[in-house]
C-alpha positions in Angstrom: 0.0 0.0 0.0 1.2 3.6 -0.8 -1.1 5.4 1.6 1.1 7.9 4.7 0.3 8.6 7.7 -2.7 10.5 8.7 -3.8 11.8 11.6 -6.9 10.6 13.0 -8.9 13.1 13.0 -8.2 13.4 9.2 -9.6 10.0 9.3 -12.6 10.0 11.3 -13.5 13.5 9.4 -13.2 11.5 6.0 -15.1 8.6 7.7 -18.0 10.3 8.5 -18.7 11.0 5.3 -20.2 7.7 5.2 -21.2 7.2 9.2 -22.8 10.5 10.7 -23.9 8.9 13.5 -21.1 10.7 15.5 -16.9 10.7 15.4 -16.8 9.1 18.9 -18.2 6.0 17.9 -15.4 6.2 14.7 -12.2 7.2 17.0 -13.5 4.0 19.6 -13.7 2.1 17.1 -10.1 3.1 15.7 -8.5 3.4 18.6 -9.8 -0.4 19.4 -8.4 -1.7 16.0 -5.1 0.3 16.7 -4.5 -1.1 20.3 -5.3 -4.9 19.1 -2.8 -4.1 16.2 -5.4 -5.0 13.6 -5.8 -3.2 10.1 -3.6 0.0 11.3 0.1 0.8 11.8 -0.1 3.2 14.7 2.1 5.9 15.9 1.6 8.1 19.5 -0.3 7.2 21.8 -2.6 4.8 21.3 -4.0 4.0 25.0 -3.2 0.4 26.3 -5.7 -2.2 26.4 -3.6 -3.8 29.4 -3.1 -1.1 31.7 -6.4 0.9 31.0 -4.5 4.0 29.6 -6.9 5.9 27.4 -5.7 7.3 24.2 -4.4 10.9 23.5 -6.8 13.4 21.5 -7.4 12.4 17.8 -5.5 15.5 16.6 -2.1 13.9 18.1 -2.0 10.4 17.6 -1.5 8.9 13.4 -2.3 5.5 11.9 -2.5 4.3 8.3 -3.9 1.2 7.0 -2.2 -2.2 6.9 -1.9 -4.4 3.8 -3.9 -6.9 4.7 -2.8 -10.1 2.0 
């Protein structure tokens, strides 16, 4: 894949486009994927699932999607 780095608030902005039911529900959902190291390469802080640490604001943290095959 040739896709950068974006932050995630580019993302969730782009996402709801297609979701409008709120960008909470999209940066959860990210930051779930992100922590389980599914689908996105993260960078900054993600949160961790093990200690309970929530992640930083969507304007800080970046991610970009995975090849998956």
């Amino acid at each position: 894949m040739t896709a950068g780095i974006y932050k995630v608030a580019n993302i969730i902005g782009n996402t709801m486009k297609y979701h409008p039911h709120g960008d909470a529900s999209i940066g959860d959902a990210l930051v779930q994927l992100g922590q389980k190291d599914l689908l996105i390469d993260c960078q900054g802080n993600w949160g961790n699932i093990y200690t309970g640490d929530s992640a930083a604001a969507s304007k800080i943290y970046r991610g970009k999607a995975i090849e998956v095959c």
